[in-house]
NUTI-268466 format. One record per residue: residue in three letters; z, y, x of N, C-alpha, C in turn. Coordinates in steps of 0.05 Angstrom, whole numbers, plus 32768, in hexadecimal, padded with zeros to 4 digits. Layout:
// residues N
alaZYXZYXZYX/...
***
This chain:
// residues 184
unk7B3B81037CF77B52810D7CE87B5781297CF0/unk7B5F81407CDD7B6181597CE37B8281547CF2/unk7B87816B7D007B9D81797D0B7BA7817A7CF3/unk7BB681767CDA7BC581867CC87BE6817C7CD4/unk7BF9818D7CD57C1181857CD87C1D816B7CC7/unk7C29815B7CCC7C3981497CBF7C4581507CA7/unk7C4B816D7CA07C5681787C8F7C3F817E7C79/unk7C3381897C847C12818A7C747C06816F7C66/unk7C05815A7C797BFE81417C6C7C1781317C57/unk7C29813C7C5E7C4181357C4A7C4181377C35/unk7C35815D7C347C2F81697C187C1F815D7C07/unk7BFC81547C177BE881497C0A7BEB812B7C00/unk7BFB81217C057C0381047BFB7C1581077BE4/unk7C29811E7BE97C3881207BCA7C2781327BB3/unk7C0B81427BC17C0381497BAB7BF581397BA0/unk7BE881247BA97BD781107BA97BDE80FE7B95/unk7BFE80FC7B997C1180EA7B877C0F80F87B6F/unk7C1981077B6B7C15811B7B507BF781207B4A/unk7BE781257B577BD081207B427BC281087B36/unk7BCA80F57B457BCC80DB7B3A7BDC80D47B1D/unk7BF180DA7B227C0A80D87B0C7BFF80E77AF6/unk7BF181017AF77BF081177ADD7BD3810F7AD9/unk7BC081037AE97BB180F87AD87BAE80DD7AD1/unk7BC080CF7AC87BD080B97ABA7BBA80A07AC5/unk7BB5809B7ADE7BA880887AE87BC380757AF3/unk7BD580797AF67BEB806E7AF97BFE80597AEB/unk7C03803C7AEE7C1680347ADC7C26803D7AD3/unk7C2F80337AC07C4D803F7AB07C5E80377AC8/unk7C6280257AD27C7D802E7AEF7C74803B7B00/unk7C5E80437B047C5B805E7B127C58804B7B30/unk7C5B802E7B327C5A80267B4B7C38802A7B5E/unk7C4380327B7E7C2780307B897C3180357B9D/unk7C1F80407BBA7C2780457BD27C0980507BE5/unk7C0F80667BF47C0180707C007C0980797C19/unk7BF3807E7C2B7BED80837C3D7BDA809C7C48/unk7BE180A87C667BD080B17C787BD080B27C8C/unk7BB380B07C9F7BB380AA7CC67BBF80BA7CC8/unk7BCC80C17CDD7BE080D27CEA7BCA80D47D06/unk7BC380E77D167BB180E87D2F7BBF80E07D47/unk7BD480CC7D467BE180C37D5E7BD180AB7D4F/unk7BCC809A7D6A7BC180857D677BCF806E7D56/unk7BCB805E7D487BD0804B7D317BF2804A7D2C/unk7BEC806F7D247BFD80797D0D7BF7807C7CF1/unk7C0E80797CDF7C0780897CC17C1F80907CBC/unk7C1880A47C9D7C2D80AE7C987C2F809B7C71/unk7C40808E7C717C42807F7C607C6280787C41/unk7C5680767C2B7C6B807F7C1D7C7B80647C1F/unk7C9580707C227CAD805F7C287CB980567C04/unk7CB280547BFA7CB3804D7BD97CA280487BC8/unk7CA180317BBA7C8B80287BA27C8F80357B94/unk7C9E804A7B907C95805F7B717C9080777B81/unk7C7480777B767C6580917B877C6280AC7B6A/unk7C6A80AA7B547C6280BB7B447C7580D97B45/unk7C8B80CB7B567C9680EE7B5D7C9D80E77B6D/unk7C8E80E87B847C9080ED7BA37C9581037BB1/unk7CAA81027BC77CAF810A7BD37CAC81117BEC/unk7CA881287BFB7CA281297C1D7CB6810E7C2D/unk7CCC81107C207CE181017C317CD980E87C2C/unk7CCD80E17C207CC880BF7C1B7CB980BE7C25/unk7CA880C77C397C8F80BD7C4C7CA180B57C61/unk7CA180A17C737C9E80977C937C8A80997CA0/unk7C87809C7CB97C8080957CC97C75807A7CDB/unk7C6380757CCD7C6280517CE37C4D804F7CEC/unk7C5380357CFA7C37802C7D127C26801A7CF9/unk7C0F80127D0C7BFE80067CF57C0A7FE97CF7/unk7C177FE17D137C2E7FC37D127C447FCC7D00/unk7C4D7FDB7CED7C637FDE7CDE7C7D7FE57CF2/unk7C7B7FF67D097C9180037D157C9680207D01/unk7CB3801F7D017CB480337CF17CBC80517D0A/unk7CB180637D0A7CB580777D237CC180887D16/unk7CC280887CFA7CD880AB7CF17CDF809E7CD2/unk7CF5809D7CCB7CF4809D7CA77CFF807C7CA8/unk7D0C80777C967D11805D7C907D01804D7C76/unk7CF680397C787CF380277C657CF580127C60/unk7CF980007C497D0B7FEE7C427CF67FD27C43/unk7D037FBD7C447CE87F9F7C4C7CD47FA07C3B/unk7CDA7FA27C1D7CC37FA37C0E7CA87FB37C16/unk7CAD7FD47C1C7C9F7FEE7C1D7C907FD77C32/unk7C977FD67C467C8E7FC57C627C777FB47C61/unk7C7A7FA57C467C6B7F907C4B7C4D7FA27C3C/unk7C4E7FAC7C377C2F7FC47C347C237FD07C4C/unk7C367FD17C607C2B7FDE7C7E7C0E7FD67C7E/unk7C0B7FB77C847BF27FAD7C947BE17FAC7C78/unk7BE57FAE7C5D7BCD7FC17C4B7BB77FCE7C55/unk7BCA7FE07C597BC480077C6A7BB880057C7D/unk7BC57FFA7C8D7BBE7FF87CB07B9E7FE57CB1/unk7BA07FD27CA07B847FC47CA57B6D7FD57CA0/unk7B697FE67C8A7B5F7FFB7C7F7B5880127C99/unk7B6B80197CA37B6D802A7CBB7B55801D7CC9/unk7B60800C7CD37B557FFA7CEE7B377FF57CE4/unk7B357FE67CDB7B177FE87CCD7B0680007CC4/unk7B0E80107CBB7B0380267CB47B05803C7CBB/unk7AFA80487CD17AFB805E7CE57AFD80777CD1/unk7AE080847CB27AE880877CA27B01808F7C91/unk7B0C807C7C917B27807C7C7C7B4180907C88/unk7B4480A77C767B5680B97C877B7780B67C72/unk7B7480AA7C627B8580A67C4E7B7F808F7C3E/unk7B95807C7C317B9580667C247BAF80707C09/unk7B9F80697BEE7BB280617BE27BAE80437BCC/unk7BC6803F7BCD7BC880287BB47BDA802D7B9C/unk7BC580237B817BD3802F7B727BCE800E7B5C/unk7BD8800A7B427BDD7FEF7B2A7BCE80077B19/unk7BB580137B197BAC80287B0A7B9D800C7AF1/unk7BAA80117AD27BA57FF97AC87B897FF07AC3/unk7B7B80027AC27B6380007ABC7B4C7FF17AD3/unk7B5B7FEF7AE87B4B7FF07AFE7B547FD67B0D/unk7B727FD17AFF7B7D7FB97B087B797FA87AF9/unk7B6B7FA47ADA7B647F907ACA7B537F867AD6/unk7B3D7F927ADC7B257F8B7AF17B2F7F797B0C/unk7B3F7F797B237B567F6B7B297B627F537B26/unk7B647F547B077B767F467AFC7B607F327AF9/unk7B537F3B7AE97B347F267AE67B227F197AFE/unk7B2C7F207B117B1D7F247B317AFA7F227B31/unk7AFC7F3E7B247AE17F4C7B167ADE7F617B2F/unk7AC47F667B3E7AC07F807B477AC87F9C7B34/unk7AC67FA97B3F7ABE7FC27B2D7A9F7FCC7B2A/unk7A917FCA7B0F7A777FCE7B157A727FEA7B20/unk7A5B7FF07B2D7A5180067B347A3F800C7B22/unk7A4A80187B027A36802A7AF07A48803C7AE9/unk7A5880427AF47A69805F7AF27A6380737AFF/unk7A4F80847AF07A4080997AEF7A5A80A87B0C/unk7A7080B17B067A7E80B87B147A7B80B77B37/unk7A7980957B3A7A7D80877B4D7A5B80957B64/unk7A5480A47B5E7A3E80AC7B637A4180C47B74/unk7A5780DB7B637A5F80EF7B6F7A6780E87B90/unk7A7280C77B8D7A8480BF7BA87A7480BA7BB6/unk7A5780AE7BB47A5280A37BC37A4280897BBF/unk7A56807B7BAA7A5980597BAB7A3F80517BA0/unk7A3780467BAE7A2680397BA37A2180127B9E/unk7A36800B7BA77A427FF57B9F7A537FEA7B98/unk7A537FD37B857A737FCA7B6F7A8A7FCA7B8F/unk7A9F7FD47B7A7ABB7FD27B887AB97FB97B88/unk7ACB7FAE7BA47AC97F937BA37AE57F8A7B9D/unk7AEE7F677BA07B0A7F657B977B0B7F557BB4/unk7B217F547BBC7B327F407BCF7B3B7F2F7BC6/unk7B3D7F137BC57B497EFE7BBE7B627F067BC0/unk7B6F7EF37BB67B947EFB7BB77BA07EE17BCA/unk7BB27EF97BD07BC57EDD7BE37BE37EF67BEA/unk7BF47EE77BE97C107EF17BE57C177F157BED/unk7C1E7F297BE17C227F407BEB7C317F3E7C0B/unk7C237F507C237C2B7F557C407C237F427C49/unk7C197F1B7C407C127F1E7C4E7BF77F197C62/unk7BF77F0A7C7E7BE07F0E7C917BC67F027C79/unk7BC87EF07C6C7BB77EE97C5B7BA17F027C4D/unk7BB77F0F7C3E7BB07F1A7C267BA47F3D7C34/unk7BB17F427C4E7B9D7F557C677B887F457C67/unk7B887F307C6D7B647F227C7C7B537F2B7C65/unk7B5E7F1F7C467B477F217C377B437F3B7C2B/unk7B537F557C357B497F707C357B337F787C4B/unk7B307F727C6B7B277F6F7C757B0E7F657C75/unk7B0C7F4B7C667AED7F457C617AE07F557C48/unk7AE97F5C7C357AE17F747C287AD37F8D7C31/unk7AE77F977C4A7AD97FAD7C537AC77FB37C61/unk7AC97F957C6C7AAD7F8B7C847A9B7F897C79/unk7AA27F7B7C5B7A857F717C4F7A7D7F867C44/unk7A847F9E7C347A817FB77C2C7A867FCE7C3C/unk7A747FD57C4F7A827FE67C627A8280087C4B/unk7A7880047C427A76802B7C3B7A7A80257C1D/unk7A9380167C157A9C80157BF77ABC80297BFD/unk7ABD80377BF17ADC80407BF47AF880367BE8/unk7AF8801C7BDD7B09800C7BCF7B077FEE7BCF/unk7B1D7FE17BCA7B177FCA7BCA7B2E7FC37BB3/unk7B2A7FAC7B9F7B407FAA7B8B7B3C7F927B96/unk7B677F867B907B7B7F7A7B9F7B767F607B88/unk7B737F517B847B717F327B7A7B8C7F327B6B/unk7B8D7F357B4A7BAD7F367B477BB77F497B4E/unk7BB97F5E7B537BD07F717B617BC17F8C7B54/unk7BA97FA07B5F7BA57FB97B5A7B8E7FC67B72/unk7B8F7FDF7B737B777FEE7B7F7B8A7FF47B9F/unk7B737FF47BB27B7980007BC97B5680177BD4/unk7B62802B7BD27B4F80487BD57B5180547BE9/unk7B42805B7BF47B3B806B7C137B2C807D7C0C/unk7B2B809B7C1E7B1980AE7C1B7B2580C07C3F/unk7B1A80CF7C3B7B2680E77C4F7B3880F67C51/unk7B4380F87C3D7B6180FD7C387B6A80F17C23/unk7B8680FE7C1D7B9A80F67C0B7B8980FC7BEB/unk7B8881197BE87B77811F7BD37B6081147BC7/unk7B4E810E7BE27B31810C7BD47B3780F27BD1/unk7B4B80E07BDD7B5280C17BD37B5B80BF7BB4/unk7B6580CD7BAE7B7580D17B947B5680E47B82/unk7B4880EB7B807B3C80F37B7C7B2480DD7B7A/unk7B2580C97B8A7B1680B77B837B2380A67B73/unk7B3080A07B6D7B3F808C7B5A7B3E809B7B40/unk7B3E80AE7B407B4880C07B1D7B2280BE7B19/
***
């Protein structure tokens, strides 16, 4: 993880948000939630609100990857996304940023509990060279529905996504940007 100030990584998550938003990969409620490691040990800096399409510096917290909140307040719902993030963290040395987004296109696939194929010419620029995979579903936050993110990432170590069974996309890259940048 670079040295950037807290303030700096604040920035790149709300620009992250907005380029998401303006390039209309976003549901119509604009719902999602993101993340970044913070270089204190199993920190992030994490958005305190499901509507990420006009995000704010002030709606990031501060939390542990156990869901302690160390700066910023957020409400039970926001919470139960913590251990999302954090499993992603923990597993993936890699992963310097997480976001999740109901991007519709990506969540039909999801919905269908379809991989995402790997013939998107695109997906090439990244890297990928294998289908996104899906996670079974099991209730949002909780320990369940972490495990079956976890065996995803194990089983795919160098995929940068995994789509949520029912629910939507969860994306990792090195930062905020190039995360968002992989999803568009």
């Amino acid at each position: 993880m670079s040295n950037l100030s807290y303030g700096k990584l604040r920035e790149q998550l709300v620009q992250a948000a907005h380029l998401l938003y303006q390039a209309g990969v976003m549901s119509h409620s604009g719902h999602g939630n993101m993340s970044v490691r913070l270089p204190e040990a199993d920190r992030m800096l994490l958005t305190s609100t499901g509507q990420i399409t006009h995000l704010k510096p002030e709606q990031l917290v501060v939390v542990t990857y156990d869901g302690e909140v160390v700066e910023g307040t957020m409400d039970p719902i926001t919470r139960e996304i913590v251990g999302m993030h954090a499993c992603v963290y923990r597993a993936r040395n890699d992963a310097q940023a997480v976001i999740h987004t109901h991007s519709p296109r990506v969540t039909s696939f999801a919905l269908a509990h379809k991989p995402l194929p790997c013939v998107y010419e695109a997906f090439l620029r990244f890297g990928i060279t294998e289908d996104i995979p899906v996670a079974d579903w099991a209730p949002r936050g909780s320990q369940e529905s972490v495990s079956y993110i976890v065996d995803q990432l194990e089983r795919y170590p160098t995929v940068p996504a995994v789509l949520l069974a029912n629910h939507g996309l969860l994306a990792f890259s090195s930062n905020p940007l190039a995360t968002a940048q992989l999803i568009i």
